[in-house]
ROSE-4610 file (N, C-alpha, C; in Angstrom, 1 decimal, always signed):
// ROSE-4610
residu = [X/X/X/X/X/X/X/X/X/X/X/X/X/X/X/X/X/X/X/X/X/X/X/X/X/X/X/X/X/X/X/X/X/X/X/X/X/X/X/X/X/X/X/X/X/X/X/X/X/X/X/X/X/X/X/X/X/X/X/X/X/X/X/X/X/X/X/X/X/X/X/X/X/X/X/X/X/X/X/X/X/X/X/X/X/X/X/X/X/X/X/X/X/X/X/X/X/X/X/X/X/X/X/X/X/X/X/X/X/X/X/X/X/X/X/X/X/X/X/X/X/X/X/X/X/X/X/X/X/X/X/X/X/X/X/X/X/X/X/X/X/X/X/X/X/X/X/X/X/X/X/X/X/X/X/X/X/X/X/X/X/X/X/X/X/X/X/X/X/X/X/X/X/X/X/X/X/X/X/X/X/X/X/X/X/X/X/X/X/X/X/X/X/X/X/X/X/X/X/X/X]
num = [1/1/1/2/2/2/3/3/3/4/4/4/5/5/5/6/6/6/7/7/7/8/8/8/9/9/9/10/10/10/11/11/11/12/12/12/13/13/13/14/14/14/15/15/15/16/16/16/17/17/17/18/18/18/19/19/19/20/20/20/21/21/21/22/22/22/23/23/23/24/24/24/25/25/25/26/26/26/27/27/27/28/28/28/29/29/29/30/30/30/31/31/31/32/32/32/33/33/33/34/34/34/35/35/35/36/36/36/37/37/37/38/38/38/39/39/39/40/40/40/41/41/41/42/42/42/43/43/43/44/44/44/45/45/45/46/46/46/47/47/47/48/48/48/49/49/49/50/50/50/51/51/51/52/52/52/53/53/53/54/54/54/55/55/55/56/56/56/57/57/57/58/58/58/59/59/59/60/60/60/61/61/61/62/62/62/63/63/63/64/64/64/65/65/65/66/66/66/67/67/67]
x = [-42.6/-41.2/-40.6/-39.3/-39.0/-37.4/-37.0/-35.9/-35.0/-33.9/-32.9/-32.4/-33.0/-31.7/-31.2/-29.8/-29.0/-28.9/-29.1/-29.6/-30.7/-31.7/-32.8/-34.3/-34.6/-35.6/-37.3/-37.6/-38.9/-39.6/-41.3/-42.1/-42.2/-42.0/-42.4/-43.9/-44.6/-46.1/-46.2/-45.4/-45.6/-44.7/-44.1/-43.5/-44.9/-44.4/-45.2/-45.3/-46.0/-46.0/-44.8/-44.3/-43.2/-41.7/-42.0/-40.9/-41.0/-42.0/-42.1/-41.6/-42.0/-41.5/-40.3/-39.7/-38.4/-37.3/-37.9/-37.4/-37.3/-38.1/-38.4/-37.5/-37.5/-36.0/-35.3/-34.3/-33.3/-33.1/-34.1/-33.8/-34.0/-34.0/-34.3/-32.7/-32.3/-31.0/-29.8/-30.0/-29.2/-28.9/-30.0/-29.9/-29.8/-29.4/-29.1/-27.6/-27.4/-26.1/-25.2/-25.4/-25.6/-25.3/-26.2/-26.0/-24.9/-24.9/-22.9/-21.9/-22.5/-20.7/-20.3/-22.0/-21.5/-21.3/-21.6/-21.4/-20.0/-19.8/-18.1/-16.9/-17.4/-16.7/-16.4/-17.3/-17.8/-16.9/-16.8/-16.2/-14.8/-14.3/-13.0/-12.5/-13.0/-12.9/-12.4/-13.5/-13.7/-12.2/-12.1/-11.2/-10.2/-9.9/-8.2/-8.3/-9.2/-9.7/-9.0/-9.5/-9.3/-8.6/-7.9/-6.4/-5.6/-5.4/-4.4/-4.3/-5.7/-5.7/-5.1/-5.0/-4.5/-2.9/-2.6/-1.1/-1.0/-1.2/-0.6/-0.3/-1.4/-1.5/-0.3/+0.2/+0.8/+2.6/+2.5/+3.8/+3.9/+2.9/+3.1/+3.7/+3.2/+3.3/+4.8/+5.0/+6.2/+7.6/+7.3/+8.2/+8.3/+7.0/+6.9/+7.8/+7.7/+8.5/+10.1/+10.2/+11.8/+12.4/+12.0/+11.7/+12.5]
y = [-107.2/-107.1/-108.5/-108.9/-109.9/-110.0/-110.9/-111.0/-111.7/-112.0/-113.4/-113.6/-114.7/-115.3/-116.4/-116.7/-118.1/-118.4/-117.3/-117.6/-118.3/-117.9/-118.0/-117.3/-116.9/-115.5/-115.9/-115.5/-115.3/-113.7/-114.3/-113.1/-112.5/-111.3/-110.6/-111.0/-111.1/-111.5/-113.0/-113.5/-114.7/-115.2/-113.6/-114.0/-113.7/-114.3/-114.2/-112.9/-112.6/-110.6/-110.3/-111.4/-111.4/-111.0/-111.7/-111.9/-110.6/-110.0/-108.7/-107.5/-107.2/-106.6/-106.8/-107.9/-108.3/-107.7/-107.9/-107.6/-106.2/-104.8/-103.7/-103.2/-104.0/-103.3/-103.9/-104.6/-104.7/-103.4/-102.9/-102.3/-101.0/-100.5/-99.2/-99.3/-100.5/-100.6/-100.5/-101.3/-100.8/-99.5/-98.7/-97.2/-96.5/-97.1/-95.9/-96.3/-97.2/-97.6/-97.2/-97.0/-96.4/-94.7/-94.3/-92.9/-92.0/-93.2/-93.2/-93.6/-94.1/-94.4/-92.8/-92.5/-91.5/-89.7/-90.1/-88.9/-89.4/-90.4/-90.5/-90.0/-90.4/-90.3/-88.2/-87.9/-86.3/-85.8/-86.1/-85.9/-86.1/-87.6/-87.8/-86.4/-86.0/-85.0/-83.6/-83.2/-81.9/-81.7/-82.9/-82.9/-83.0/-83.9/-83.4/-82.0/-81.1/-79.8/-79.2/-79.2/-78.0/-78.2/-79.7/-79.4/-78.8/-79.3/-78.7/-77.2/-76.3/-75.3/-74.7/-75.4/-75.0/-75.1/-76.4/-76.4/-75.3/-75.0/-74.0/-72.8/-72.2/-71.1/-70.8/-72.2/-72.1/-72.3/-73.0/-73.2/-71.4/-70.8/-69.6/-68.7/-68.6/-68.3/-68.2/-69.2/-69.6/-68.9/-68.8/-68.5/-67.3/-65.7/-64.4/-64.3/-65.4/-64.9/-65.2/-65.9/-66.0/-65.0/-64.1/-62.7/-61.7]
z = [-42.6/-42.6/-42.4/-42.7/-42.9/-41.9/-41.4/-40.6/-41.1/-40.8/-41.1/-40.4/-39.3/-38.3/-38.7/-38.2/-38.5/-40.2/-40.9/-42.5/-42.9/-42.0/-42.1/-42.4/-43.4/-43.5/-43.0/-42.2/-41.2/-41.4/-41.8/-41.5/-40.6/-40.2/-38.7/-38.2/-38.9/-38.4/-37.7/-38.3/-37.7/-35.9/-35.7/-34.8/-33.5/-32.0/-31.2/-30.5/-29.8/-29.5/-29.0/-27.6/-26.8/-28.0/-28.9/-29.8/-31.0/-31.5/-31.8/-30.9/-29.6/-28.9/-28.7/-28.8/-28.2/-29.8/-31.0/-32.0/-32.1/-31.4/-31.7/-30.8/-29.3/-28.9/-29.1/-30.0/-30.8/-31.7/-32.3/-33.6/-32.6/-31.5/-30.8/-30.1/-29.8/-29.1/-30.6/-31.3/-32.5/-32.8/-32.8/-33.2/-32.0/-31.1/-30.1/-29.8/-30.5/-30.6/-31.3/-32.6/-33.9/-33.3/-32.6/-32.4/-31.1/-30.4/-29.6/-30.2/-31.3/-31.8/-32.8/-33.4/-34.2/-33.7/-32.2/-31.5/-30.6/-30.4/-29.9/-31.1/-32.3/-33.6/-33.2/-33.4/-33.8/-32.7/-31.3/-30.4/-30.4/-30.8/-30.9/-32.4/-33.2/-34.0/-33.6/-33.0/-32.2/-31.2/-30.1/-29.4/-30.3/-31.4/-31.8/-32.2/-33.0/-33.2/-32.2/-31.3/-29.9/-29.6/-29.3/-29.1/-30.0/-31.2/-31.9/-31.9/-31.5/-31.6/-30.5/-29.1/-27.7/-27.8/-28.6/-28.8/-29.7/-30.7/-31.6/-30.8/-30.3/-29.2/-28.8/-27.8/-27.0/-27.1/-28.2/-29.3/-29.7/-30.2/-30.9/-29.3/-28.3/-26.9/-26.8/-27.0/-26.1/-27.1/-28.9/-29.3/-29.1/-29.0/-28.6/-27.5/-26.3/-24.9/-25.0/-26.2/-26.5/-26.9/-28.0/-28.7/-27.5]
């Protein structure tokens, strides 16, 4: 596998173990990064969801007790 720092393209083999390791959590911290943003996204979703559904409710509520 191949990398590109600074615009620079480097074999993975050639790097030193410290520096393979150190590349592997990069790409383990990326994707776990990757996977809070796309579960904050799904949340920020859900919550406008449930709300609008609690306002509606309660908008619908309030016009019955006028009645």
């Amino acid at each position: 596998m191949t990398i590109e720092v600074d615009g620079k393209i480097f074999d993975e083999k050639n790097l030193s173990k410290e520096a393979r390791i150190a590349l592997e959590n990069v790409n383990q911290l990326n994707k776990a990064r990757d996977t809070l943003v796309l579960n904050l996204e799904r949340n920020r979703i859900l919550l406008s969801h449930y709300t609008n559904m609690v306002k509606k409710d309660v908008l619908k509520e309030k016009k019955e007790d006028k009645k």
